[in-house]
C-alpha positions as CSV (number, residue, x, y, z in Angstrom):
1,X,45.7,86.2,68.9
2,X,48.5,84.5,67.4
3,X,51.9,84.1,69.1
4,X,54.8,82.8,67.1
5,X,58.2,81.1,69.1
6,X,61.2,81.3,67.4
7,X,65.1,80.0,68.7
8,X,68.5,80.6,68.3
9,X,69.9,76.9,67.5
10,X,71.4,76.8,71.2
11,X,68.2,76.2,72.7
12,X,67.9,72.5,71.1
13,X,65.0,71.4,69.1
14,X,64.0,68.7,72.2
15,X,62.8,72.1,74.5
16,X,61.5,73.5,71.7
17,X,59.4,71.3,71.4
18,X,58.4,70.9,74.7
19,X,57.5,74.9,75.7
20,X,55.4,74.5,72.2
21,X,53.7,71.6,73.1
22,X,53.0,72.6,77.1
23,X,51.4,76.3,76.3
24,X,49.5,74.4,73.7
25,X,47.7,71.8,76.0
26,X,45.8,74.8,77.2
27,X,43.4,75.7,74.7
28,X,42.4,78.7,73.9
29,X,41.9,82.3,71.4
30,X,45.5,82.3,71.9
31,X,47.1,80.1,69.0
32,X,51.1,78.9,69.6
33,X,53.1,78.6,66.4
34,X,56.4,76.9,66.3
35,X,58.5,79.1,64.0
36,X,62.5,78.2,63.3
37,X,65.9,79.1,64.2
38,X,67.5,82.5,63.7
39,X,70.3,83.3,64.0
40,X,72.3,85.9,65.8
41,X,74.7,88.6,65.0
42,X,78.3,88.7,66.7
43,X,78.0,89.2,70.8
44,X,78.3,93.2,71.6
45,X,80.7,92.0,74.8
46,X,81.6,90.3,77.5
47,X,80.0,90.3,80.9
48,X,82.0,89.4,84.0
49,X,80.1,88.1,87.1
50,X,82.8,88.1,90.4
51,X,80.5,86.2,92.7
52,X,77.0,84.4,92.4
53,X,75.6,87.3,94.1
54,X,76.4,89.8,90.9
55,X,74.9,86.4,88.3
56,X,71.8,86.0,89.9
57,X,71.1,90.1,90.1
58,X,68.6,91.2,87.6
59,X,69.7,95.4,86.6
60,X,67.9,98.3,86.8
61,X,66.6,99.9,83.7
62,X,65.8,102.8,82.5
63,X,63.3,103.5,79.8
64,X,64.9,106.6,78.5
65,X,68.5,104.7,78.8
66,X,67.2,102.3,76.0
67,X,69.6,102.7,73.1
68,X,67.6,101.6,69.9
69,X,71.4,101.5,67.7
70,X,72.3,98.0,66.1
71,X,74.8,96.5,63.9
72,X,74.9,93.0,62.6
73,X,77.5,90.5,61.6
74,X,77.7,87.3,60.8
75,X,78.5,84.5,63.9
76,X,77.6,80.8,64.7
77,X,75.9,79.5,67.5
78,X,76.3,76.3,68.7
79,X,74.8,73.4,70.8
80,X,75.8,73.2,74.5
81,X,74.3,71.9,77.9
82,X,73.7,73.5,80.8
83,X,77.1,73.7,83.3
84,X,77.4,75.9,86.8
85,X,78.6,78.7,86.4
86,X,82.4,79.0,88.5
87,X,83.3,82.3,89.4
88,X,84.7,84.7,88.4
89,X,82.3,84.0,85.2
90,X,82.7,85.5,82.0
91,X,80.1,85.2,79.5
92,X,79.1,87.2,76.2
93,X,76.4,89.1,76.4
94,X,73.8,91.2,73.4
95,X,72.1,94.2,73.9
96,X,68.6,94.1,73.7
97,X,68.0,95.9,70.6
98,X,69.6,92.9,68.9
99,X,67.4,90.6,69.9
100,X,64.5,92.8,68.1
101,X,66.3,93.6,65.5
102,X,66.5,89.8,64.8
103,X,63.1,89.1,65.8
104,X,61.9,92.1,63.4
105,X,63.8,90.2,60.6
106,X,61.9,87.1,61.0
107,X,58.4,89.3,60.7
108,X,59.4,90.6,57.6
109,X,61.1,87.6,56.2
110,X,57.8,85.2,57.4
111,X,54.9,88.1,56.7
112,X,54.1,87.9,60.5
113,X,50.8,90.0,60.7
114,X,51.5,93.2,62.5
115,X,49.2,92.4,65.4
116,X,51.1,88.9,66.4
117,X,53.5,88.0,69.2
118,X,57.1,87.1,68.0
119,X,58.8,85.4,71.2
120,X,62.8,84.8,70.8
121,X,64.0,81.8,72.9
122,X,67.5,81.8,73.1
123,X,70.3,80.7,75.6
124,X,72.2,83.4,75.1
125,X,72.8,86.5,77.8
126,X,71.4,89.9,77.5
127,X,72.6,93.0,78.7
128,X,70.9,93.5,81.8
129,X,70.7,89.9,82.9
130,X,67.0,89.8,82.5
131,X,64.9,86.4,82.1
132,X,62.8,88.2,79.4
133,X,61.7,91.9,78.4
134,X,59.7,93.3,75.7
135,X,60.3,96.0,72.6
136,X,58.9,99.3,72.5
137,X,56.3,98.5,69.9
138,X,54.8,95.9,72.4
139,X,55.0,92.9,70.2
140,X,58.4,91.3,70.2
141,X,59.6,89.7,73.3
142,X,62.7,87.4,74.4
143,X,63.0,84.9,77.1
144,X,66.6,83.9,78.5
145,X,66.2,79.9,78.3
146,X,69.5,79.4,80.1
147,X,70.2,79.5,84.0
148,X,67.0,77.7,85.7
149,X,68.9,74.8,86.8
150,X,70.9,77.5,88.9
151,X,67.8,78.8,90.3
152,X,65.2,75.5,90.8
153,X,68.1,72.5,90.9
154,X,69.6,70.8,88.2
155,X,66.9,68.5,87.7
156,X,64.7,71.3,86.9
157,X,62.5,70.7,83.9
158,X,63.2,74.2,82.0
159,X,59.7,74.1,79.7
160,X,58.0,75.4,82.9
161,X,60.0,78.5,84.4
162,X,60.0,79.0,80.2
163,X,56.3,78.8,79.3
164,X,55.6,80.8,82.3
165,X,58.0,83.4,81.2
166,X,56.0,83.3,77.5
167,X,52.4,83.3,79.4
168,X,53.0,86.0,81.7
169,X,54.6,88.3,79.0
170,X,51.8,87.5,76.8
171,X,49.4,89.0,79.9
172,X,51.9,92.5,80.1
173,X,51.7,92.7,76.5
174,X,48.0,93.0,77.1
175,X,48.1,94.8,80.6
176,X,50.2,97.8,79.8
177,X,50.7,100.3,77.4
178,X,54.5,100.7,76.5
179,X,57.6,100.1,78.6
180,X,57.6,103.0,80.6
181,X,54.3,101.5,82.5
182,X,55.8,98.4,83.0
183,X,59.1,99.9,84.8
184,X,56.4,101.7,86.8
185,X,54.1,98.8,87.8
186,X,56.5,95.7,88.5
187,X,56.9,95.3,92.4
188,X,60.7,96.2,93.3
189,X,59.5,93.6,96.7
190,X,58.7,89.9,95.9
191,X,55.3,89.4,96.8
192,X,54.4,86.1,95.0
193,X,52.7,88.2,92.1
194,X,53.2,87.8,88.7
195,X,54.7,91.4,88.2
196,X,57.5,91.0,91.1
197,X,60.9,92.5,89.5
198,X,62.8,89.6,91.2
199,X,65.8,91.5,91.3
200,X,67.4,89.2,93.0
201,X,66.6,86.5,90.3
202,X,66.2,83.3,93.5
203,X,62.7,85.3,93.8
204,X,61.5,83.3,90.8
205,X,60.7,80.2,92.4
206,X,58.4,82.2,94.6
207,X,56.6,83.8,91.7
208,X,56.4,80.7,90.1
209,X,55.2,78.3,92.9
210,X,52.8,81.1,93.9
211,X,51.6,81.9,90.0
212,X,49.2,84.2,91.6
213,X,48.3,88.0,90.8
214,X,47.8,90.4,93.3
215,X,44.9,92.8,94.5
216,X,46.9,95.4,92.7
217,X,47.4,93.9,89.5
218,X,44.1,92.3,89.7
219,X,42.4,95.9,89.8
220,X,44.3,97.2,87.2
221,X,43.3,94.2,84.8
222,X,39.9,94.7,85.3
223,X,40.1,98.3,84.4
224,X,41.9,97.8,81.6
225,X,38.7,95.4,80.7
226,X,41.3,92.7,79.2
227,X,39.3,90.3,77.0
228,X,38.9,87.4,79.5
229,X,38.5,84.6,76.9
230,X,42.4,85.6,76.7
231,X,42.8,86.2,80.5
232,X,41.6,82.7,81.2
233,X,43.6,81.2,78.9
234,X,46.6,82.5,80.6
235,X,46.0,81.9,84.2
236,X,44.9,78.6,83.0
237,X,48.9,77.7,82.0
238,X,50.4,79.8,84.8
239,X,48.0,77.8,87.4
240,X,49.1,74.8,85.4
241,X,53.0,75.4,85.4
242,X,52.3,75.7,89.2
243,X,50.4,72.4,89.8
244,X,53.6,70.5,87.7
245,X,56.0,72.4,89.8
246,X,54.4,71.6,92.8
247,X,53.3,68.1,91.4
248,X,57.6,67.6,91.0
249,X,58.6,68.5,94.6
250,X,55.9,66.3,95.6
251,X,56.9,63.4,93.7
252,X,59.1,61.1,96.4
253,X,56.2,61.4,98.7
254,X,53.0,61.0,96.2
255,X,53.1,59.3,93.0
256,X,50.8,58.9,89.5
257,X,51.1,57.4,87.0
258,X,50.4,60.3,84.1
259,X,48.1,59.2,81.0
260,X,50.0,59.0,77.5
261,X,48.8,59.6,74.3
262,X,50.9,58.0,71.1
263,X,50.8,60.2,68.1
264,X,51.7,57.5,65.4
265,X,52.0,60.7,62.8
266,X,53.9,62.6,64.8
267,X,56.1,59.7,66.1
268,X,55.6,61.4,70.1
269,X,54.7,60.2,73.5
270,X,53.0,62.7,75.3
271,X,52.4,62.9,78.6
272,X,49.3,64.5,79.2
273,X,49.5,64.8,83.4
274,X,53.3,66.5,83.1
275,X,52.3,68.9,81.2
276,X,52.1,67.5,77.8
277,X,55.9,66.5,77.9
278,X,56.5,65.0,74.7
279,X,58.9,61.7,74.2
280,X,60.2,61.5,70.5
281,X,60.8,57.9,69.4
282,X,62.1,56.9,65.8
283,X,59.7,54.3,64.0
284,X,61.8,51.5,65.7
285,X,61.2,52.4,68.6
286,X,57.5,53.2,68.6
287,X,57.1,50.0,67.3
288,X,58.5,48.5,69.3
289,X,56.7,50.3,72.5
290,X,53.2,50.0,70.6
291,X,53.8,45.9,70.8
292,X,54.4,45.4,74.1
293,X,52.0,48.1,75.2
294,X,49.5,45.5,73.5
295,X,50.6,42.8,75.8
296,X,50.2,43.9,79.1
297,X,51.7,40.5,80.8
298,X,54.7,40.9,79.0
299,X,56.9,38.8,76.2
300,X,60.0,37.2,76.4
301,X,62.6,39.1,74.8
302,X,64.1,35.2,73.0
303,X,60.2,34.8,71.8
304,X,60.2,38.5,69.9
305,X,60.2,36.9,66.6
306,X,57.2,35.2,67.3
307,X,55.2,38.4,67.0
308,X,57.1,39.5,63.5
309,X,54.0,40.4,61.7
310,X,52.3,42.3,64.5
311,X,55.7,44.5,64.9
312,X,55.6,44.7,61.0
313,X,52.4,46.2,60.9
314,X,53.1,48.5,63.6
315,X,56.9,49.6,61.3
316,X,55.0,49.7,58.6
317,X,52.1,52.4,60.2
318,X,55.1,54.8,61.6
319,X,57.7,54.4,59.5
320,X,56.6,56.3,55.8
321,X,58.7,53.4,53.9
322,X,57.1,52.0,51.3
323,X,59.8,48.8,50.1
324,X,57.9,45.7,52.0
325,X,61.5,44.3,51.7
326,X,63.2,46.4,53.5
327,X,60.9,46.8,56.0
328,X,60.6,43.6,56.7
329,X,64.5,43.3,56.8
330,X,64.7,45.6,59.9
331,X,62.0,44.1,61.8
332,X,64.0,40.9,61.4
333,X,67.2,42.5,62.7
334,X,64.9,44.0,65.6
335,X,63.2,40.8,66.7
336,X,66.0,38.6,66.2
337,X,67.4,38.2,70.0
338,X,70.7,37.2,69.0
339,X,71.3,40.3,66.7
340,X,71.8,42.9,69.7
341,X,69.7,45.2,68.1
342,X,66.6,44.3,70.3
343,X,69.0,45.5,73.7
344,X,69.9,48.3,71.9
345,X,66.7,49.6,71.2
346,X,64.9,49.0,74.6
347,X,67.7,51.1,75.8
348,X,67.3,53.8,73.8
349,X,63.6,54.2,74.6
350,X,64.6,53.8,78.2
351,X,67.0,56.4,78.2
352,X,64.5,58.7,76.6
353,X,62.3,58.7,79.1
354,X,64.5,59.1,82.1
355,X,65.8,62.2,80.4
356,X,62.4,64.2,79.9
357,X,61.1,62.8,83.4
358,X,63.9,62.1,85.6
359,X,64.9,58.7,87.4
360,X,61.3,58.0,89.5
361,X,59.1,59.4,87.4
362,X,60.3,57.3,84.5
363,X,60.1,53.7,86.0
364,X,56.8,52.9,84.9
365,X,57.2,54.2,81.5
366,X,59.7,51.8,79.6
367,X,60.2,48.3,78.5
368,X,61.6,46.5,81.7
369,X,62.1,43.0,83.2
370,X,58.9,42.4,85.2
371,X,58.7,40.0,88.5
372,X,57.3,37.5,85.9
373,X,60.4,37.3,84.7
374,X,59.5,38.2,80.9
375,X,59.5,42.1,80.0
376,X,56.9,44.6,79.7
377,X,56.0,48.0,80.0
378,X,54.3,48.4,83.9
379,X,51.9,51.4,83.0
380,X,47.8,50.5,83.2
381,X,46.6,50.4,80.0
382,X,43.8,52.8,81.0
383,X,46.1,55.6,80.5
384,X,46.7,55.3,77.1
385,X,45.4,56.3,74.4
386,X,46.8,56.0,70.8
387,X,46.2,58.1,67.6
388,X,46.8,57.4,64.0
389,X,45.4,60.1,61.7
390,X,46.2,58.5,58.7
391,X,43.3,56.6,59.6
């Protein structure tokens, strides 16, 4: 089974990346495919939520209700970060048909083979105020990629509530026949299952921190005789998006270190323990983390240009130039301490890393001033592993 995630540009490339590359660290029949932006038509209205009460309220719906009329025009999304809602909140809002309208566009414009998942991850709101639902020909879905901050704390790391959203979607897709049986099946009461409604949309984090099935569901699966090489698959990211959730809370009273692996092609840091979180760091950078990763005691930031060559070689692996010149120009500006260019880019990577993992979780991760008094990376070498398939 293929499964293809597309975006609307307001869900930024940085998450994109990081739902694709957590529900691929679980291997499986189930292939993930990173498609591209699309882009939406004009908004079909406006929404207005009086009190928290009314935004965090999942509506009813009605299979025969579902009005299957569209129009498009043409409309720009932009970039923006999360802020709390204040209330009264207004916010534009699409009818679902839209979405699949859109998403249907894509499969025809891309060839998508008939029998493939299309997932649309987009910021924007839907009708109903759903986190995700799925068309009536059981093959195009869309996940609201706003909000979770509102619902797990604004340090939430979204790939998770997100992937879990794709995974368990994938498993109705499989589970049930059309719409109809899913209005019929989900649980109206919360019951830690992954089929709970969660009307009231706070019921998430039970759902999620549970990311169990219940005797109910569990019956019906195995009468359905789902194909288990896919079942497993699934339950093996839900149980996964439950162990990082629960591996997060946990974090101020037990910490690990996480094992990294450097993708010199790809230019990424990824975290294997948190869920294969990527960090993205321009050629400078990596280069500049793959030397001091090398020297484990540390170097002093005024020596750099000592170790000019071994930082060229490491530029000159990453960084697809081919004039030796100028290449060897910016590793001068970079190892020369007096330039400011060396500060600048230790910041950078540091800064980086405290955004994907947060203030704690990031302190062993980045070049820092050790009690030595020179600077280095703390993380055991153990942990890492680095790949270069150019080689």
């Amino acid at each position: 089974m293929k499964v293809h995630l597309i975006r609307t540009i307001d869900f930024t490339d940085s998450h994109f990346d990081n739902v694709y590359n957590l529900l691929s660290a679980y291997p499986g029949a189930i292939e993930f495919i990173q498609g591209s932006i699309v882009t939406l038509p004009s908004p079909n209205g406006e929404k207005v939520f009086p009190k928290p009460e009314n935004f965090e309220k999942q509506e009813k719906f009605e299979v025969s209700d579902y009005n299957m009329v569209s129009f498009f025009k043409s409309d720009e999304n932009v970039k923006r970060n999360y802020v709390k809602p204040v209330f009264p909140y207004k916010k534009s809002y699409y009818e679902w048909n839209i979405f699949f309208d859109v998403i249907n566009n894509y499969r025809k414009s891309y060839n998508i083979d008939e029998n493939d998942l299309v997932f649309l991850l987009t910021n924007e709101y839907n009708e109903k105020n759903w986190f995700a639902f799925i068309d009536d020909a059981f093959k195009n879905i869309f996940v609201h990629t706003d909000d979770w901050p509102w619902f797990f704390g604004m340090n939430t790391d979204i790939r998770f509530p997100i992937s879990y959203e794709v995974a368990s979607w994938i498993l109705r897709s499989l589970l049930y026949r059309n719409q109809s049986e899913i209005i019929e099946n989900i649980h109206p009461t919360s019951l830690g299952c992954v089929n709970d409604f969660c009307q009231n949309k706070k019921e998430i984090i039970l759902k999620m921190r549970t990311a169990d099935v219940c005797e109910e569901c569990l019956k019906l699966i195995e009468r359905r005789d789902l194909p288990p090489h896919y079942l497993n698959q699934l339950f093996n990211i839900i149980d996964g998006i439950r162990s990082n959730l629960m591996f997060r809370k946990r974090v101020g009273v037990v910490f690990k270190d996480s094992r990294i692996r450097i993708d010199l092609q790809a230019k990424k840091i990824y975290l294997i323990d948190f869920g294969n979180l990527a960090v993205r760091l321009n050629p400078k950078e990596i280069s500049l983390f793959l030397l001091f990763l090398k020297y484990p005691e540390g170097i002093a930031l005024n020596s750099l240009s000592d170790y000019h060559n071994e930082l060229l070689n490491f530029y000159h692996q990453v960084s697809g130039r081919d004039s030796l010149i100028e290449m060897n120009n910016t590793i001068y500006l970079l190892a020369n301490y007096l330039e400011g260019e060396l500060n600048t880019t230790i910041s950078r990577i540091k800064n980086k890393f405290k955004i994907e993992l947060g203030e704690s979780m990031a302190k062993n991760y980045f070049i820092q001033l050790l009690p030595s008094g020179v600077h280095g990376i703390p993380l055991g070498r153990e942990l890492v592993v680095v790949e270069n398939h150019n080689k």
